[in-house]
C-alpha positions as CSV (number, residue, x, y, z in Angstrom):
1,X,95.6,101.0,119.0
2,X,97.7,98.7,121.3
3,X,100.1,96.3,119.9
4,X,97.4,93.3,120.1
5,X,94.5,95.1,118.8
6,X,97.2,96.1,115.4
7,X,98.5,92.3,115.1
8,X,94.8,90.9,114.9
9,X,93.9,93.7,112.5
10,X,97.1,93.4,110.0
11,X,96.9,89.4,110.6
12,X,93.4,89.3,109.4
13,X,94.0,91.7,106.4
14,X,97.0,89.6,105.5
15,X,94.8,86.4,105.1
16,X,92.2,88.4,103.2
17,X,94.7,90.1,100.6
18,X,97.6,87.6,100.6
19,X,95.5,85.6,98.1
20,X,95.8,84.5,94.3
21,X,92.7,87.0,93.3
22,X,94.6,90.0,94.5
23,X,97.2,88.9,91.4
24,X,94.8,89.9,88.2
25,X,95.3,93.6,89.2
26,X,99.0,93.7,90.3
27,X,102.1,93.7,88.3
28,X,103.0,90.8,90.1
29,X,100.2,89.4,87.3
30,X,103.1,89.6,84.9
31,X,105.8,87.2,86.1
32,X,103.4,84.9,86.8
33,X,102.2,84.1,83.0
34,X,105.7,82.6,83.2
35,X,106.8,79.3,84.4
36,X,110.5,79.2,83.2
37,X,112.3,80.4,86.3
38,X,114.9,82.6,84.2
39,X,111.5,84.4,82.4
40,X,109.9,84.9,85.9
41,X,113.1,86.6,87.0
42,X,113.3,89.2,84.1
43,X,109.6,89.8,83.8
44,X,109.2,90.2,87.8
45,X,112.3,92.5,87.7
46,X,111.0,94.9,84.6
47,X,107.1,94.5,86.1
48,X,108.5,96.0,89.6
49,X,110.9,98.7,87.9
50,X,108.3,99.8,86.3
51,X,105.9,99.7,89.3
52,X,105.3,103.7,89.9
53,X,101.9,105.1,88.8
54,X,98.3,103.7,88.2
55,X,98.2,99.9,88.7
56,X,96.4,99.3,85.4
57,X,99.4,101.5,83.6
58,X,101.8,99.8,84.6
59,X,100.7,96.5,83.9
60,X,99.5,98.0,80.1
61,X,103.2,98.4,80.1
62,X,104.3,95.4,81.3
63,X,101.7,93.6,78.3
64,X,103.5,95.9,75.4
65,X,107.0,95.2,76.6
66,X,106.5,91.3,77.1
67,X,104.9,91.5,74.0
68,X,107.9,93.3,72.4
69,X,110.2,90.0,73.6
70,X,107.8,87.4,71.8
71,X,106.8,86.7,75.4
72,X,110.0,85.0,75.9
73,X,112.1,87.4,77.7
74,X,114.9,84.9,79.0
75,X,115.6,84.0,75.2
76,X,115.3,87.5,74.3
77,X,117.7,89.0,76.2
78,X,120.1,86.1,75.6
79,X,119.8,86.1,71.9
80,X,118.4,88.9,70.4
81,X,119.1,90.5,67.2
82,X,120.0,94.5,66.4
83,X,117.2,93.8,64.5
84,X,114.7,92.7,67.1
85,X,115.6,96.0,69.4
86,X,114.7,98.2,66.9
87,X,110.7,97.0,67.9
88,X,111.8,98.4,71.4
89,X,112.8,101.9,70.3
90,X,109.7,103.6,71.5
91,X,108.7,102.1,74.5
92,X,108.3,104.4,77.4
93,X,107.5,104.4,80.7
94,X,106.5,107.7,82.7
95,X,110.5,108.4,83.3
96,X,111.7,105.3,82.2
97,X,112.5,105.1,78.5
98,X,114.5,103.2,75.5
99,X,118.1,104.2,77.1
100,X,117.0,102.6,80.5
101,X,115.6,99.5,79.0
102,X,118.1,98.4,76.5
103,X,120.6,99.0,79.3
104,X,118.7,96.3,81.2
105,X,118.6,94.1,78.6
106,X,122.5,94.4,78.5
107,X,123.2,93.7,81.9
108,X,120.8,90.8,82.0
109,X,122.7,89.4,78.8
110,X,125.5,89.7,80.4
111,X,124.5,88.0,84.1
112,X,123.1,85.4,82.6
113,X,125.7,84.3,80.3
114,X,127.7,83.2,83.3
115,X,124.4,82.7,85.8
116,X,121.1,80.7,85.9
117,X,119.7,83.3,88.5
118,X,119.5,86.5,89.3
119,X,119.5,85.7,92.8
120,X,122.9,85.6,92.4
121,X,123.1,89.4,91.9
122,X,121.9,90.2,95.1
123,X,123.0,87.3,97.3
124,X,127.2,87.7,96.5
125,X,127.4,90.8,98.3
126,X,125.4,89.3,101.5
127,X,127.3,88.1,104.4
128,X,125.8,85.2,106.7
129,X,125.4,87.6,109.6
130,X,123.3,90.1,107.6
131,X,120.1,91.1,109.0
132,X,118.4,92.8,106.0
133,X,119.3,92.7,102.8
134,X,120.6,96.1,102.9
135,X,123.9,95.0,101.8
136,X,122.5,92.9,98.6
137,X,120.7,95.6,97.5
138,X,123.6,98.1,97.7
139,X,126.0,95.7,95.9
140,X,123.4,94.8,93.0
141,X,122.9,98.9,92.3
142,X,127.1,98.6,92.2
143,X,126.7,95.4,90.0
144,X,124.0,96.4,87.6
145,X,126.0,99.6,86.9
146,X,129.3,97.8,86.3
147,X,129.3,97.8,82.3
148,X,131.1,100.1,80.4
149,X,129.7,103.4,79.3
150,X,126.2,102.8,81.4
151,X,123.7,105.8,81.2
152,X,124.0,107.7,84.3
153,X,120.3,108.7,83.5
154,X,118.9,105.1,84.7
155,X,120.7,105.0,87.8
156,X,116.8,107.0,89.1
157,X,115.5,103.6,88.3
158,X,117.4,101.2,90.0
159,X,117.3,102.3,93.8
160,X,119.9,102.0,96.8
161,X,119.9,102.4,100.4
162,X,123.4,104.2,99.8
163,X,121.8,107.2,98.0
164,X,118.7,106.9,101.2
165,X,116.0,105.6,99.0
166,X,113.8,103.2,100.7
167,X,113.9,101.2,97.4
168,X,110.4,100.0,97.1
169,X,110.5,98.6,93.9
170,X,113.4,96.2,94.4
171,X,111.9,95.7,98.1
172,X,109.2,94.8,96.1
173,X,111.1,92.4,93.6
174,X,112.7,90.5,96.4
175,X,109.4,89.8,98.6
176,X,108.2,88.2,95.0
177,X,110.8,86.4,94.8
178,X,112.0,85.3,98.4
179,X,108.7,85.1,100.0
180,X,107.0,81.0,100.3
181,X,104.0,80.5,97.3
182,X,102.0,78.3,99.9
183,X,99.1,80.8,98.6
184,X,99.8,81.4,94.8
185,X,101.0,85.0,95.0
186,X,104.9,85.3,95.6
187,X,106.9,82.7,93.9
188,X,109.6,81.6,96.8
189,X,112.0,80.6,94.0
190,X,115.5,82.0,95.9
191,X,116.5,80.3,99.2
192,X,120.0,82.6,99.7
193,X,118.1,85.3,101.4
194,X,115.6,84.4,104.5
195,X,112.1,85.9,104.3
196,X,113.3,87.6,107.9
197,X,115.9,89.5,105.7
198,X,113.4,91.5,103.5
199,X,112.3,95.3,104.4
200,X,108.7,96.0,103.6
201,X,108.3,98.0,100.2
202,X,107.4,101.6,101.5
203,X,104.9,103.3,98.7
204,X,103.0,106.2,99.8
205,X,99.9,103.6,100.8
206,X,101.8,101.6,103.1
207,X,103.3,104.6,104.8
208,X,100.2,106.3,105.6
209,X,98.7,103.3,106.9
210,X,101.7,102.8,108.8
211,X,101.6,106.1,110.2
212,X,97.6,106.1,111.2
213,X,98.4,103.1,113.0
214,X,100.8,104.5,114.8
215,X,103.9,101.8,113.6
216,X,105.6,104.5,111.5
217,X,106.8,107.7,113.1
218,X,109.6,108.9,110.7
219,X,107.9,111.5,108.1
220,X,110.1,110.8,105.2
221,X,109.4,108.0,103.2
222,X,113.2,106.3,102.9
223,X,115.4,103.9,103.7
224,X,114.9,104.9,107.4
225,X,111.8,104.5,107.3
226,X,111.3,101.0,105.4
227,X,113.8,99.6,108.5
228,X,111.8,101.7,111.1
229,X,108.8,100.0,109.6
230,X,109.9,96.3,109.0
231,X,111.8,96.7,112.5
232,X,108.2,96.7,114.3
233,X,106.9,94.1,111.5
234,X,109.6,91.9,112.9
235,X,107.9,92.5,116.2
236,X,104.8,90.9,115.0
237,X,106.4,87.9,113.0
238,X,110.2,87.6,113.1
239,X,110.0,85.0,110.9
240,X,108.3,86.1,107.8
241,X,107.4,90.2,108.8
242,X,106.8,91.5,104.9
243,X,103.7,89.4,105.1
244,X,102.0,92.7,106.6
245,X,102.9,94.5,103.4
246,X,99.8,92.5,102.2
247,X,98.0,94.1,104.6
248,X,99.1,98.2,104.6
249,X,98.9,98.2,100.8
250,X,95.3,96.5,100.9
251,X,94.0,98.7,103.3
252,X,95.6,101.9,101.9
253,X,94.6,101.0,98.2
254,X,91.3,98.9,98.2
255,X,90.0,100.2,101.7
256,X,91.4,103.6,101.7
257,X,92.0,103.3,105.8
C-alpha cells in the first residue's frame, strides 16, 4: 500500500476505535472508575504493568487488586497499615507477584510523600530538546529502583530502553496519561511531556499489523522497533502520531488484519 492509501486506512480505524466503547474491555477501564487524579495515576500504572495476557485477565486482576485497596489506592498506598498488606499477600499476576507489588506500593509511598504526581517521575530526567521520551523512561526505571534493598526480581516488570525493551506497557501508561481526552479514552492529565514525544506501545498485534502494512521492517519487537515504528507514525501526524496505536491494535485484535 502507498503512503496515502495507509494514512486513510489507519485514520479511519483511529476514529472508529479511538472511542469511549472500546474502554469496557481494556485495562484502561480501570483508571477510569477513578476521578481523583493521584488514584487515576496508581491504578493506570498497576492496570498497564499488569497489561500481558488475555484482556479479560488482566482486568479480573486489576478488579481483585483495586478491590484489595478499598478502591482507594492513593490513600492506600499513603497510609496503609502492616495490617492491611497482609490482604495482598496472595495476589498474583502471571509473573508478577506479592514481592513485585508491595515493592510498588513502597516506591509510590514514597514519591508521593514529597509529589502530587507521578508525572514528575518521568518528566525530571527529560531535557527540553528531547524528542521521545526515551530519556524519561530510562530515568524512572533508575528512579523506581532507587530504595534500599529493592527485589532484583521486579526489575522484568518495569521496562527500559537501556536493557532494549520496547517497553510497551509504560509506552502504554504514558499515551493514557499524556494523550488529549477530547474523546473519553486517554485522560491528558500531564502537560510536561508533548503527545509528539510518546513511542507507540509495540505488542505483538501492533507489530504484525505494522509489518503487513509494510511500516515496520525490523523483526524484533524492541526498542528499535517501537522508534522505527512511531518514526513513520510521525510521518503521518507529527503532532499527535500514537493516535495510530488505536488503529494497529484494533485491527490486529478485533479485526484480526
Amino acid at each position: 500500500m502507498k503512503q496515502k492509501e495507509i494514512k486513510i486506512l489507519l485514520d479511519k480505524k483511529v476514529d472508529q476505535y479511538n472511542q469511549p466503547f472500546f474502554i469496557a474491555e481494556d485495562p484502561i477501564s480501570i483508571p477510569h472508575r477513578f476521578a481523583q487524579q493521584q488514584d487515576i495515576e496508581i491504578a493506570g500504572f498497576f492496570a498497564a504493568i499488569l497489561a500481558w495476557g488475555n484482556r479479560k485477565s488482566i482486568i479480573n486482576s486489576c478488579n481483585k487488586l483495586m478491590q484489595w485497596m478499598n478502591n482507594q489506592p492513593y490513600q492506600f498506598c499513603l497510609h496503609h497499615s502492616q495490617k492491611d498488606l497482609q490482604q495482598l499477600l496472595n495476589f498474583k499476576h502471571r509473573t508478577y507477584n506479592t514481592t513485585d507489588l508491595l515493592y510498588c506500593i513502597a516506591f509510590f509511598k514514597q514519591h508521593y510523600s514529597i509529589n502530587n504526581s507521578l508525572e514528575s517521575a518521568f518528566t525530571k530526567w527529560m531535557n527540553k530538546k528531547d524528542e521521545t521520551v526515551e530519556n524519561g523512561l530510562i530515568g524512572f526505571h533508575n528512579y523506581f529502583f532507587s530504595l534500599p534493598d529493592f527485589p532484583e526480581r521486579t526489575r522484568k516488570h518495569i521496562a527500559t530502553p537501556q536493557k532494549k525493551s520496547a517497553c510497551k506497557r509504560l509506552n502504554m501508561y504514558l499515551r493514557w496519561m499524556v494523550r488529549s481526552n477530547i474523546t473519553g479514552v486517554d485522560f491528558g492529565l500531564w502537560n510536561s511531556i508533548k503527545p509528539s514525544q510518546l513511542i507507540c506501545p509495540l505488542d505483538v498485534h501492533v507489530s504484525r499489523v505494522a509489518k503487513k502494512l509494510g511500516i515496520l521492517n525490523r523483526k524484533q519487537n524492541d526498542w528499535q522497533a517501537a522508534m522505527e515504528l512511531t518514526s513513520y507514525l510521525k510521518t503521518l501526524d507529527a503532532c499527535d502520531p500514537v493516535k495510530y496505536d488505536f488503529a494497529l491494535f484494533g485491527l490486529g485484535v478485533v479485526e484480526k488484519f
